[in-house]
N, C-alpha and C positions, 0 to 999 in steps of 0.2 A: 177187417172184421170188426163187428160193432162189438164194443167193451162195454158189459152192463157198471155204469154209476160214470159214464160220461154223458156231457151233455147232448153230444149226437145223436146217443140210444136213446136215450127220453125224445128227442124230438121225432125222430123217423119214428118210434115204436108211438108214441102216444103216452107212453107210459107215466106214470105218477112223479113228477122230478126228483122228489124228496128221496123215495125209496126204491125206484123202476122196477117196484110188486108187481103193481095193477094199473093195467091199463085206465087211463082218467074219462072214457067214451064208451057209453052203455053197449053203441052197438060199434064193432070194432067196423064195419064196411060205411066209406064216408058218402057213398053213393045212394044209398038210401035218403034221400034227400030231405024229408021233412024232419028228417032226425041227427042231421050232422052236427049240429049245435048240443044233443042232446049228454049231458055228462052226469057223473056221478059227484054229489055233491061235497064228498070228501073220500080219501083212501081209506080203503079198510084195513089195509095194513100198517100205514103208520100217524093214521088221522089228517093227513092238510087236505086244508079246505080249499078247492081250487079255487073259488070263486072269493079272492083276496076282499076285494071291497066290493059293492054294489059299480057296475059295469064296465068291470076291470079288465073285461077281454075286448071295449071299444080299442083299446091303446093296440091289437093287433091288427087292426085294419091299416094303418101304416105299415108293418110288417107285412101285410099280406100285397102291397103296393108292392113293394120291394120285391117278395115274391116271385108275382105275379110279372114283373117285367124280366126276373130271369127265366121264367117258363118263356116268355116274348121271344126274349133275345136266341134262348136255345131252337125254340121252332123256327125263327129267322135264320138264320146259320144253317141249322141241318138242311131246310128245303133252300133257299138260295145258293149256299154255295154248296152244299153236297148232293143236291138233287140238282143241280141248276135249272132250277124255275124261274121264270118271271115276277116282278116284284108286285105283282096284282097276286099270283099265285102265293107269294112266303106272306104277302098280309092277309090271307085266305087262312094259311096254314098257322097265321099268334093269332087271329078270330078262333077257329076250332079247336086250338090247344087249349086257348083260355078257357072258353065252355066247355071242354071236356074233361079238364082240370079244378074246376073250379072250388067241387069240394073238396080235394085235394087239400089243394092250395089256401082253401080257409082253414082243415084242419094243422098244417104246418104251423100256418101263421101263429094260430092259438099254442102250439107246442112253445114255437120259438119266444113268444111274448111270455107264458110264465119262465120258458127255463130262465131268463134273464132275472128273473126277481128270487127264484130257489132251486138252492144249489143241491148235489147230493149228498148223504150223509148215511158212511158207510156201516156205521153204527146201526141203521134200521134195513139196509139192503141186506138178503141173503145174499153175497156174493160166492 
C-alpha cells in the first residue's frame, strides 16, 4: 500500500513532493495529449514552485530513458518468454508499449526527477 509522504506516493500519484496535497498536473489524465506537460505552476497548499529554475524538467529526459527501457524490457519478457513469440513479434510488442506508454512514461519521468531534488515535509502534509 502506498504511504502518503513517501517518495513512491508523489511519484505514482503525481502529487506535489513537498506536501502530497495536490496533485502537481492540471489535467490528472496524461493521455490527453496536448496537455501532458501542462502543470500548475506552484502548490496551493504549501506554495513550491515546481518549476525549480528555467528548464528544469530537461534533466528528466534522462530519467525518462531509464524509464522508458524498463517499459522495453517488461514488454520483452512478458511477450517472449510468457507469450513465447518470435523475437520480430516481442520487438513489435517494446514499439507498441512505448507508444502507448508514452505519456505515461513522460509523466513518471517528471515525478521521479523532482522527487529527487524535494523531499517531504510532514509538517505541511495532512497525514
Amino acid at each position: 500500500m502506498l504511504k502518503k509522504g513517501s517518495k513512491l506516493y508523489s511519484i505514482l500519484t503525481g502529487t506535489c513532493p513537498r506536501c502530497n496535497e495536490e496533485s502537481m498536473y492540471i489535467y490528472k489524465n496524461p493521455y490527453i495529449l496536448t496537455k501532458v506537460f501542462t502543470m500548475h505552476d506552484t502548490c496551493s497548499h504549501c506554495g513550491l514552485r515546481y518549476k525549480i529554475e528555467p528548464s528544469f524538467f530537461f534533466g528528466a529526459m534522462y530519467v525518462s530513458y531509464g524509464v522508458g527501457i524498463a517499459f522495453a524490457f517488461a514488454a520483452f519478457v512478458i511477450s517472449f518468454f510468457l507469450l513465447n513469440s518470435s523475437l520480430i513479434t516481442a520487438f513489435i510488442a517494446i514499439v507498441v508499449t512505448l507508444v502507448a506508454f508514452m505519456p505515461v512514461i513522460m509523466r513518471l519521468s517528471r515525478n521521479i526527477w523532482i522527487n529527487f531534488f524535494i523531499s517531504y515535509d510532514s509538517k505541511l502534509g495532512k497525514s
